[in-house]
VOROLO-70089 format. One line per field, with one value per residue (C-alpha): residue number from 0; residue in one letter; chain; z, x, y. Coordinates in steps of 0.02 Angstrom, whole numbers, plus 50000, padded with zeros to 5 digits. Each point is the difference from the previous one (the first is absolute). Example, Ala and Ser with C-alpha at 12.3 -4.5 7.8 and 13.67 -1.06 7.14 Angstrom:
BEGIN
n 0 / 1
res A / S
chain A / A
up 50390 / 49967
east 50615 / 50069
north 49775 / 50172
***
This chain:
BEGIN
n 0 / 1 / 2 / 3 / 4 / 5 / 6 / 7 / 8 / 9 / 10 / 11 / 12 / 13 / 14 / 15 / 16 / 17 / 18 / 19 / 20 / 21 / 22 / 23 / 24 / 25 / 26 / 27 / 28 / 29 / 30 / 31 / 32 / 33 / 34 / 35 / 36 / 37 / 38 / 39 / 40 / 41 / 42 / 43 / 44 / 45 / 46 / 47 / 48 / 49 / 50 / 51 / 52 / 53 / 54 / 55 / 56 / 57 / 58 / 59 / 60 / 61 / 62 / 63 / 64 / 65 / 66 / 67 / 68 / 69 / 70 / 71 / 72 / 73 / 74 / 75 / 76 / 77 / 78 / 79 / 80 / 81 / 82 / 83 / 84 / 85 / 86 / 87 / 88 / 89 / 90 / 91 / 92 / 93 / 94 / 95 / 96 / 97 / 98 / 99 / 100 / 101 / 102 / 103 / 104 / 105 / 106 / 107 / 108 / 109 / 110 / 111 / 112 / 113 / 114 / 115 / 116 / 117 / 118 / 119 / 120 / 121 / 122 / 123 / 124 / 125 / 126 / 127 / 128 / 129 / 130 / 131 / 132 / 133 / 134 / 135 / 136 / 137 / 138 / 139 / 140 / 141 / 142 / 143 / 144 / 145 / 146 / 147 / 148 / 149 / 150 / 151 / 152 / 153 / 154 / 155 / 156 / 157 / 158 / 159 / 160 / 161 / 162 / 163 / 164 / 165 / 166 / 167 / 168 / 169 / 170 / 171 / 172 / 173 / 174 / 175 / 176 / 177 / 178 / 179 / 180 / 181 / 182 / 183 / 184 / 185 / 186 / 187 / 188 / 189 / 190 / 191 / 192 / 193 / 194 / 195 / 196 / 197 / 198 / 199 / 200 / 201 / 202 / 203 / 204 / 205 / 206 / 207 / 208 / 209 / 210 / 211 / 212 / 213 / 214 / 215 / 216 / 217 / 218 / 219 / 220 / 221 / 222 / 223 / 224 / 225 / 226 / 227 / 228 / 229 / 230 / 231 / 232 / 233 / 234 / 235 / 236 / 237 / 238 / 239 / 240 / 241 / 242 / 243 / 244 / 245 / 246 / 247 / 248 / 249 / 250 / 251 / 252 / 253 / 254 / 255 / 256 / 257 / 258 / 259 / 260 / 261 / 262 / 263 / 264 / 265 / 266 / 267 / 268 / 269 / 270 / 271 / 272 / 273 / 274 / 275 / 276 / 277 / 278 / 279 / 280 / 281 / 282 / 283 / 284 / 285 / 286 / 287 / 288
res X / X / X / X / X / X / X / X / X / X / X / X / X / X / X / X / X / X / X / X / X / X / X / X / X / X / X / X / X / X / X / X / X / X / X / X / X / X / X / X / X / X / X / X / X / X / X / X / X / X / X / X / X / X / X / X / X / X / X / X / X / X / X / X / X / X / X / X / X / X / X / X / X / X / X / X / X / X / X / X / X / X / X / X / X / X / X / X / X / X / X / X / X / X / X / X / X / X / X / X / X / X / X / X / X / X / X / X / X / X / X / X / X / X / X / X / X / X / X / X / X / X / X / X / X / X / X / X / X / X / X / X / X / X / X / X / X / X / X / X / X / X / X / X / X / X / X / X / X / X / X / X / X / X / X / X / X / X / X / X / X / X / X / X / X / X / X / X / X / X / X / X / X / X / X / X / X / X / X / X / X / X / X / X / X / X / X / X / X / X / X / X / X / X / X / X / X / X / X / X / X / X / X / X / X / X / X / X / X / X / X / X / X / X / X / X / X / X / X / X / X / X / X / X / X / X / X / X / X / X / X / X / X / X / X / X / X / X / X / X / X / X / X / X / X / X / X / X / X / X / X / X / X / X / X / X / X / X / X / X / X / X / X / X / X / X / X / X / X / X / X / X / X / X / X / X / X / X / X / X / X / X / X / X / X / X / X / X / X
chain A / A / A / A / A / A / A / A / A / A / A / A / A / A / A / A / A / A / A / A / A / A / A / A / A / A / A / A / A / A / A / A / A / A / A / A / A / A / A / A / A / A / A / A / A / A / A / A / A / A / A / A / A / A / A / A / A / A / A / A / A / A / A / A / A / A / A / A / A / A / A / A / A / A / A / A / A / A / A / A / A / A / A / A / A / A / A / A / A / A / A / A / A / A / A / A / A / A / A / A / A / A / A / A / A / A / A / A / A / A / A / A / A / A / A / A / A / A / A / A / A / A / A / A / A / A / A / A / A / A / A / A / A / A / A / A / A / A / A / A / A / A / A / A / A / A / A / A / A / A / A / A / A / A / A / A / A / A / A / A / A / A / A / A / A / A / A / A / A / A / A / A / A / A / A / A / A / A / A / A / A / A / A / A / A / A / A / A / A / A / A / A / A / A / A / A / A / A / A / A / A / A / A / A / A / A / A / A / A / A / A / A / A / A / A / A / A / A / A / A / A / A / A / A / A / A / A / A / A / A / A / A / A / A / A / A / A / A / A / A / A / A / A / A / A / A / A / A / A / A / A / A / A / A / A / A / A / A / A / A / A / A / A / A / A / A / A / A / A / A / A / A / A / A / A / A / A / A / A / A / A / A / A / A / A / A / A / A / A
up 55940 / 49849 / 49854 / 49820 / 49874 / 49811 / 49839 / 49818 / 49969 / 49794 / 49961 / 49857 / 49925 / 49936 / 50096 / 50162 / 49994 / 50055 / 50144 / 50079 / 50017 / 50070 / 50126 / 50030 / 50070 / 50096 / 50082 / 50013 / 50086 / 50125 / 50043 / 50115 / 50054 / 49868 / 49817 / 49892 / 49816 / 50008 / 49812 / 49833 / 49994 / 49846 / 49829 / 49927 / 49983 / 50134 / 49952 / 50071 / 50165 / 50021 / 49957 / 50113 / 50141 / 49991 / 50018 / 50190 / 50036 / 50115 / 50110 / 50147 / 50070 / 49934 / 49832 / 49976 / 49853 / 49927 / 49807 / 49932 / 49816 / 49883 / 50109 / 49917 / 49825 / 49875 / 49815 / 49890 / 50088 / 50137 / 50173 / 50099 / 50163 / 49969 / 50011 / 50143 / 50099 / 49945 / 49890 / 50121 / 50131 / 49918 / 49942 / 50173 / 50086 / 49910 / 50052 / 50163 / 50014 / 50107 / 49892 / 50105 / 49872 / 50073 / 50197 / 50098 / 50085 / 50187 / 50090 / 50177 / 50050 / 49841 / 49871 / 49795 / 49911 / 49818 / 49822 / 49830 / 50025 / 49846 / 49923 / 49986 / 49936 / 50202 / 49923 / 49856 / 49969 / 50006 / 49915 / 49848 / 49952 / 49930 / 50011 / 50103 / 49818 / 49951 / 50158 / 50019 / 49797 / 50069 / 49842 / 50032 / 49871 / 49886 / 49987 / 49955 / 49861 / 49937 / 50030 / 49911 / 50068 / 50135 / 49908 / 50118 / 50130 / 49906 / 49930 / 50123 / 49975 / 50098 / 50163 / 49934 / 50005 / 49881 / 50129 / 50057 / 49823 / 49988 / 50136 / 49881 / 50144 / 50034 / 50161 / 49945 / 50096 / 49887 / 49861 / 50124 / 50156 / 49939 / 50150 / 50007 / 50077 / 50029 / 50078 / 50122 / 50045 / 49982 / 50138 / 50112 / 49989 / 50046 / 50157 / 50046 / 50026 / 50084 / 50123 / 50022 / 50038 / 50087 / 50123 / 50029 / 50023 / 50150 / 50074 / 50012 / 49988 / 50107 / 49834 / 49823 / 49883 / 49820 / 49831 / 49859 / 49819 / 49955 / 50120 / 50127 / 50029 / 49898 / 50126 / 49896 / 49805 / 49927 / 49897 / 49817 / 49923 / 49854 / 49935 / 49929 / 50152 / 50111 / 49900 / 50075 / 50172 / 49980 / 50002 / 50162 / 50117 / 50091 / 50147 / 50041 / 50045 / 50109 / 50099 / 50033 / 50072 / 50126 / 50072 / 50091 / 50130 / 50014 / 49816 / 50044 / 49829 / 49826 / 49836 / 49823 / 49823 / 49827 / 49986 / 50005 / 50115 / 50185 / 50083 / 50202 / 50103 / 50153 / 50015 / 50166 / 50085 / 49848 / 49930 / 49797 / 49864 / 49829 / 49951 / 49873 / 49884 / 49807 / 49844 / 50023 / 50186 / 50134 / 50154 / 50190 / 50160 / 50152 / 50163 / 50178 / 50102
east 54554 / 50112 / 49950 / 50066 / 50008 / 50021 / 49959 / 50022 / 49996 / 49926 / 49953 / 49920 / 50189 / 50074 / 50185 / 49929 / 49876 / 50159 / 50068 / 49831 / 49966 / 50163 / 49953 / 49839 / 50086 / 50117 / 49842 / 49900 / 50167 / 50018 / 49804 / 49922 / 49847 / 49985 / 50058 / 49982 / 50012 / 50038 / 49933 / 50031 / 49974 / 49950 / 49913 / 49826 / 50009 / 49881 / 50088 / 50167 / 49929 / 49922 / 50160 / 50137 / 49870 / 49985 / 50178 / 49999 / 49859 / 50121 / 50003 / 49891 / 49980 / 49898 / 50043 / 49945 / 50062 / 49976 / 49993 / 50142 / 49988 / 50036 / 49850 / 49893 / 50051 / 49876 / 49959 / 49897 / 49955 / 49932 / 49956 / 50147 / 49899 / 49876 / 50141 / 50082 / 49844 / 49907 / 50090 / 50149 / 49871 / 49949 / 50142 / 50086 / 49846 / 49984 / 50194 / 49984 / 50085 / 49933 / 49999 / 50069 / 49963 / 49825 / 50000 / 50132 / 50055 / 50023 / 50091 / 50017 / 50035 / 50085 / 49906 / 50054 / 49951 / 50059 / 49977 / 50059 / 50021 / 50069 / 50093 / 49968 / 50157 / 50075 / 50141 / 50037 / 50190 / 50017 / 50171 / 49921 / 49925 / 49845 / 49829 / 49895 / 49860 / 50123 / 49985 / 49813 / 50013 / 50141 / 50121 / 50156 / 50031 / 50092 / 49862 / 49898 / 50085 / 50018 / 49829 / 49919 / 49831 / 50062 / 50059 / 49898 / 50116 / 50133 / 49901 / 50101 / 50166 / 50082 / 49983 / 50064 / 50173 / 50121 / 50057 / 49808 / 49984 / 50138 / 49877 / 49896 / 49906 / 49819 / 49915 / 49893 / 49857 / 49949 / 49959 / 49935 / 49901 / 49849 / 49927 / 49845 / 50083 / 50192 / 50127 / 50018 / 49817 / 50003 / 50159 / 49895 / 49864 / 50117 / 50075 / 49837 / 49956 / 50167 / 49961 / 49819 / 50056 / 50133 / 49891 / 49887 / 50164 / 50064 / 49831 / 50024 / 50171 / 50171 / 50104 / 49981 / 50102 / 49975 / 50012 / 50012 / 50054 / 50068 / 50127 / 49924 / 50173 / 50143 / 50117 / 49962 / 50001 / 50166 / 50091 / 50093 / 50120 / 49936 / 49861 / 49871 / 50020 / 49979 / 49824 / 49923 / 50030 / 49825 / 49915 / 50050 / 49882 / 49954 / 50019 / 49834 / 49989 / 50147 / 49927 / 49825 / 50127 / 50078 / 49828 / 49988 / 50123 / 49943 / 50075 / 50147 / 50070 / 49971 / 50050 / 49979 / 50055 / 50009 / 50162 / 50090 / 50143 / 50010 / 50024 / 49938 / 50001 / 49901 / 49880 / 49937 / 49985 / 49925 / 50162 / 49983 / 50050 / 49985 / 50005 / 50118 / 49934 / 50033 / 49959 / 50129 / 50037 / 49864 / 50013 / 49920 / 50007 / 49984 / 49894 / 50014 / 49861
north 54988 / 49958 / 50130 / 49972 / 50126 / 49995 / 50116 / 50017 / 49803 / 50066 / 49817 / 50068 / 50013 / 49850 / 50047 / 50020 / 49808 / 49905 / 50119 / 50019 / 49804 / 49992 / 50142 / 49911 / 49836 / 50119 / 50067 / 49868 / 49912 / 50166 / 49979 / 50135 / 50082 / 50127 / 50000 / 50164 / 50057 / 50167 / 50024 / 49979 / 49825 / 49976 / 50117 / 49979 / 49825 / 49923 / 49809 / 50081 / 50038 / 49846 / 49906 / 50107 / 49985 / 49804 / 49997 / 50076 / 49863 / 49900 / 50184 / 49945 / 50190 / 50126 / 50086 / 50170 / 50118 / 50168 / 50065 / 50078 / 50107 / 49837 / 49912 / 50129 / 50007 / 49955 / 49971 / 50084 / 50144 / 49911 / 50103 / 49988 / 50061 / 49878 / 49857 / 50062 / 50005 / 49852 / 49881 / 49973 / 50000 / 49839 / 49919 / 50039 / 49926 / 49836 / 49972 / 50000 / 50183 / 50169 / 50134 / 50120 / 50143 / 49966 / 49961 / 50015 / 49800 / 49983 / 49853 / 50018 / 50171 / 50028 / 50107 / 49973 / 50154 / 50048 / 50011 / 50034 / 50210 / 50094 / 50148 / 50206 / 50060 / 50044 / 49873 / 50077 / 50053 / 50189 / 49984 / 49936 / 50164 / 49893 / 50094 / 49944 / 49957 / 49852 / 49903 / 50048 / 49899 / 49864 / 50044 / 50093 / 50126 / 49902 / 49852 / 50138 / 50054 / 49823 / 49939 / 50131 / 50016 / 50102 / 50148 / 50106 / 49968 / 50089 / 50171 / 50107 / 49965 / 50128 / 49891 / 49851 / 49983 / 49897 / 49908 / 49943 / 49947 / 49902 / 49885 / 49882 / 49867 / 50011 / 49888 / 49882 / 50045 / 50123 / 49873 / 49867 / 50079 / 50075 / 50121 / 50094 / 50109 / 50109 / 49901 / 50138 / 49979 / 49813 / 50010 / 50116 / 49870 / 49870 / 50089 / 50061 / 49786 / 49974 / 50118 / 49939 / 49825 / 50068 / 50088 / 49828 / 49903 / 50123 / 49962 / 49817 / 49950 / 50046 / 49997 / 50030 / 49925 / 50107 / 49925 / 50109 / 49998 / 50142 / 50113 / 50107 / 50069 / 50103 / 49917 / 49832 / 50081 / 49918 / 50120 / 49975 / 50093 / 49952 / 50132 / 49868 / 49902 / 50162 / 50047 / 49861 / 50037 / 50105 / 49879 / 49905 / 50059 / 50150 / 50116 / 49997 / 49809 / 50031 / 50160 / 49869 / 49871 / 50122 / 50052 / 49818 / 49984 / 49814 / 49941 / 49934 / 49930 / 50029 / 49883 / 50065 / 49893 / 50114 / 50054 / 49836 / 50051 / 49966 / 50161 / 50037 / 50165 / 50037 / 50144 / 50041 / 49846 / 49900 / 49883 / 50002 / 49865 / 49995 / 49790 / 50027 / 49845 / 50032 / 49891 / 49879 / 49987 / 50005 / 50059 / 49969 / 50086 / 49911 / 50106 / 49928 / 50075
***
């Protein structure tokens, strides 16, 4: 079975149209049995999905994909929750692609189980001396002071160093995802599903292939010296969707996208990528099985 993987192809962004319909003939040139967007495909836009997708129609295997956080960006205060679950649903569904935030996808004795995870802070740089309320906002101390409307943030001063507001990024999440929920609880959520289609996978399958968005893994969290590059390593993933991973001794590999950087490690007997594909050059992983 010849699996290919790919993430990040952001066809929403004018810089990345060109390199993804150039990845798209690679792919469709490879062919396979299984073709998968590991998230953050495109934004709000439904037009964009419909377009990127339409370029992989010369992919005669099966195309299954997860969300990743730019997938569930919206506009106007829209319910992000509501998109995840039922919008991509849709536009997923009408182009010819499993949702495998929904069902797990089997083929053969291979099980496909994933989806887009997220972030509680078990990232988050220690070194930065940031308090814990500026990630929980997605502004780093700095950004606060300039934005304005977070003065809040900055009441206490005492356990905010100079250095910490010298750091002026925020993640855009925090003006785009609108949850009904924490993003703690919303990750919980999230790894609570994994493991649920986890468990039905291990029933029916001999090996489990996992898809996920964000990292599951500190072994995969690339580091910066540079301090505004460094705040965003919070939001990468979380501990938690690694700890559900190691509970299946079945799951034998694991992609993720998000942080644009191919990076691997192995952790107990699962073998872990990130993609690596960015804005301008895209990126795809080739799996044997």
């Amino acid at each position: 079975m010849r699996i290919l993987i790919t993430s990040d192809l952001h066809y929403n962004v004018a810089r990345s149209r060109k390199p993804t319909r150039a990845l798209a003939e690679r792919v469709c040139d490879i062919g396979g049995d299984v073709l998968i967007f590991a998230g953050d495909i495109a934004a709000d836009d439904p037009k964009y999905f419909d377009d990127v997708f339409a370029l992989f129609d010369g992919f005669e295997g099966h195309k299954l994909a997860i969300a990743g956080n730019h997938d569930i960006w919206t506009t106007g205060g829209a319910d992000s929750l509501e998109r995840y679950r039922t919008e991509l649903a849709e536009i997923f569904a009408r182009n010819g692609v499993h949702y495998l935030d929904a069902a797990p996808f089997y083929l053969g004795e291979t099980a496909f189980v994933g989806n887009m995870g997220w972030y509680d802070f078990s990232f988050r740089p220690s070194a930065l001396q940031i308090p814990l309320r500026f990630y929980q906002e997605k502004v780093a101390p700095g950004a606060a002071a300039r934005l304005g409307n977070f003065g809040g943030l900055l009441t206490v001063e005492e356990d905010v160093t100079d250095d910490a507001r010298a750091i002026t990024t925020r993640w855009m999440d925090g003006v785009r995802v609108k949850l009904p929920m924490s993003d703690v609880a919303f990750t919980s959520m999230l790894a609570e599903k994994l493991r649920d289609h986890l468990q039905q996978a291990s029933t029916r399958a001999e090996q489990i292939v996992a898809i996920l968005h964000h990292l599951p893994f500190a072994e995969l969290v690339p580091h910066s010296v540079l301090p505004n590059w460094e705040f965003a390593t919070a939001f990468h993933g979380s501990e938690m969707l690694g700890e559900v991973l190691l509970e299946f001794e079945k799951v034998s590999h694991m992609f993720c996208g998000h942080i644009h950087r191919e990076k691997r490690c192995r952790k107990g007997g699962i073998e872990c990528m990130s993609i690596g594909s960015g804005y301008k050059e895209k990126a795809v992983e080739v799996l044997e099985l």
